[in-house]
N, C-alpha and C positions, 0 to 999 in steps of 0.2 A: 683600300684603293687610294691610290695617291694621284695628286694634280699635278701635273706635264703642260709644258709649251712646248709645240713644234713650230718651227720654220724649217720652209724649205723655198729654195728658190728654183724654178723653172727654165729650161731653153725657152730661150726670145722666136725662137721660130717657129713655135706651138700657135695654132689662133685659141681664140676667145674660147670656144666651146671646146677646147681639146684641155686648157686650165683646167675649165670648171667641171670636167669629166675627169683630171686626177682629183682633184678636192674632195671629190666624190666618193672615187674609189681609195681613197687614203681614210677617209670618214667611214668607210665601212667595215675597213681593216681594224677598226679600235670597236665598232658598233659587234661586230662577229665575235668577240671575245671578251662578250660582256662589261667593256667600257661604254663610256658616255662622252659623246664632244659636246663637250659646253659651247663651243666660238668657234669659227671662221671667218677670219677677216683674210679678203683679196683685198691685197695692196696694188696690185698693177706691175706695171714694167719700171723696173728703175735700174740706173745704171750702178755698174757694179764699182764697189772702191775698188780692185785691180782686177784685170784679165785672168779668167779661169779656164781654162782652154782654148786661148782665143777668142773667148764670150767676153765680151763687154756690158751685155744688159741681159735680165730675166726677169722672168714673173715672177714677187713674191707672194708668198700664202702666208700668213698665222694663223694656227689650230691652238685651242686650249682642247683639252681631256684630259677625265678621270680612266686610271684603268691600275692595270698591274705592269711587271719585270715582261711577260710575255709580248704583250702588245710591243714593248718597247724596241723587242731582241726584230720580230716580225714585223715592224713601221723599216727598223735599221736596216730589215735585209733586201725589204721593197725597195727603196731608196737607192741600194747601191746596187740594185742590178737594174733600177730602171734610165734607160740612158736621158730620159726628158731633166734627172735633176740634175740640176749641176754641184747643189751643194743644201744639207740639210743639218738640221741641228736640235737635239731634242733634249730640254732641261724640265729637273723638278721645280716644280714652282713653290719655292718657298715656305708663301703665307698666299694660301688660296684666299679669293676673292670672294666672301656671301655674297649670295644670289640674291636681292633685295630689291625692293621697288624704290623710286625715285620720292622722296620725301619733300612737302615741299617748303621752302622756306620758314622759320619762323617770324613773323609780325613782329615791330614793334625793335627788331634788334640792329 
């Protein structure tokens, strides 16, 4: 399994509970097929550097997940038939991140 970053941005004319109900159901898309989301970060509304259909601003999300080629092929085709995105983007992640607890300073340094 390999580690992926998704973004995706949202229509601005979605409310609050209708974001956090795709997040959801974008999370279950990689959960159903034997992946794992590590992160979701909601970003909010921000506006866009140019006009994409007339849209000016959207929700955005970041997803980190582990998963395979399939989740990948089935996130890309949610995506582009669901009309709420307006634009999405999904990369390997490089050099995944260890999972680790917060270590605290050394004394003394």
């Amino acid at each position: 399994m390999r580690a992926y970053e998704c973004i995706y941005n949202l229509n601005p004319s979605l409310d609050e509970q209708a974001v956090k109900d795709k997040a959801v159901k974008y999370g279950e898309i990689v959960t159903a097929r034997q992946g794992q989301v590590t992160s979701v970060d909601q970003w909010g509304k921000r506006r866009l550097a140019f006009p994409i259909n007339k849209v000016f601003e959207g929700y955005y999300t970041f997803m980190r997940f582990t998963g395979d080629s399939e989740i990948l092929k089935e996130l890309g085709r949610v995506f582009r038939f669901d009309d709420a995105v307006v634009r999405h983007l999904i990369v390997v992640e490089e050099r995944p991140k260890p999972v680790e607890a917060a270590k605290p300073p050394a004394e003394g340094k």
